[in-house]
C-alpha positions, 0 to 999 in steps of 0.5 A: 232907232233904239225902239223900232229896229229890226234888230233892237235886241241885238244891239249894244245901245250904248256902244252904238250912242258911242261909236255915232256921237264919235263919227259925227263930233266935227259935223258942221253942215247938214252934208255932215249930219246926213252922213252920220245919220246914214253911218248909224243906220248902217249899224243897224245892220237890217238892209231897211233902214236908210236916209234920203235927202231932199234933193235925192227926193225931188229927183225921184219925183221928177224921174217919175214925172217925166217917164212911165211908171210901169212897163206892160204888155199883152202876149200870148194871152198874158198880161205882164206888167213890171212895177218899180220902187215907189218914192213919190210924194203924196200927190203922185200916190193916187195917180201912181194907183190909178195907172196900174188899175188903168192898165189891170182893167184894159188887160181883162178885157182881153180875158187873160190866161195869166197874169205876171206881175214883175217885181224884180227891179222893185226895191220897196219905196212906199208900198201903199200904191202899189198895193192899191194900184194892184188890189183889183187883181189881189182881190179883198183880203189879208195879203201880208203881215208886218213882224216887228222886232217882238214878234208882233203881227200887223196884217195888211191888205186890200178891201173894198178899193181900200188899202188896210193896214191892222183892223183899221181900212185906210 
């Protein structure tokens, strides 16, 4: 936390080292330790940092297992297609991507006006499915950075069918 937080700067370390070891001092069950460990990511005070369990997970995973992963629809010669969070696990990444371009090539058949991409109940999760599920629409290139607490810039984007992140494609 102390390297990586958004606010790093801003944060009296010691304090904090402090206030966490007194919050979780009669922790006794891994319940325990999770709600210390999610009491000092709440310190941080940046709205990214947060924990989630193993069972929460699972969940998750079995939630996407069961239904659709993406609301579409073609109307008025605009495609339309409303993505949620994405939190599963590595062997759903792939088919997660695959979907979205799936229904990204049957749209263009149509040869749409427009296209909207709903991200309103989108929270994050793991970008990188998304962004590959999406990169034949994006189009190669740079489609955003990542600023870290010293100003540091980390492009990322999509290329040739490739998800990239810094100069390195992956």
């Amino acid at each position: 936390m102390e390297a990586n937080s958004l606010n790093k700067k801003s944060i009296d370390w010691k304090t904090f080292r402090i206030e966490v070891l007194k919050h979780g001092k009669n922790d006794k069950t891994i319940e325990d330790a999770h709600k210390t460990i999610q009491f000092a990511l709440m310190q941080l005070h940046d709205n990214h940092s947060y924990l989630i369990s193993k069972s929460e997970i699972e969940t998750i995973i079995d939630t996407l297992k069961r239904n659709p992963i993406v609301i579409s629809s073609f109307d008025n010669d605009v495609a339309y297609l409303k993505i949620p969070s994405y939190l599963g696990n590595d062997s759903l990444q792939l088919s997660f991507a695959r979907g979205l371009q799936s229904l990204i090539e049957k749209f263009d058949t149509n040869d749409p006006k427009g296209w909207i991409i709903d991200l309103t109940q989108n929270t994050g999760g793991n970008m990188w499915p998304m962004l590959l599920g999406l990169g034949p629409l994006i189009g190669d290139g740079i489609s955003g950075y990542f600023v870290d607490a010293d100003k540091n810039f980390t492009k990322w984007g999509y290329i040739d069918g490739q998800v990239f992140l810094g100069e390195k494609h992956s």
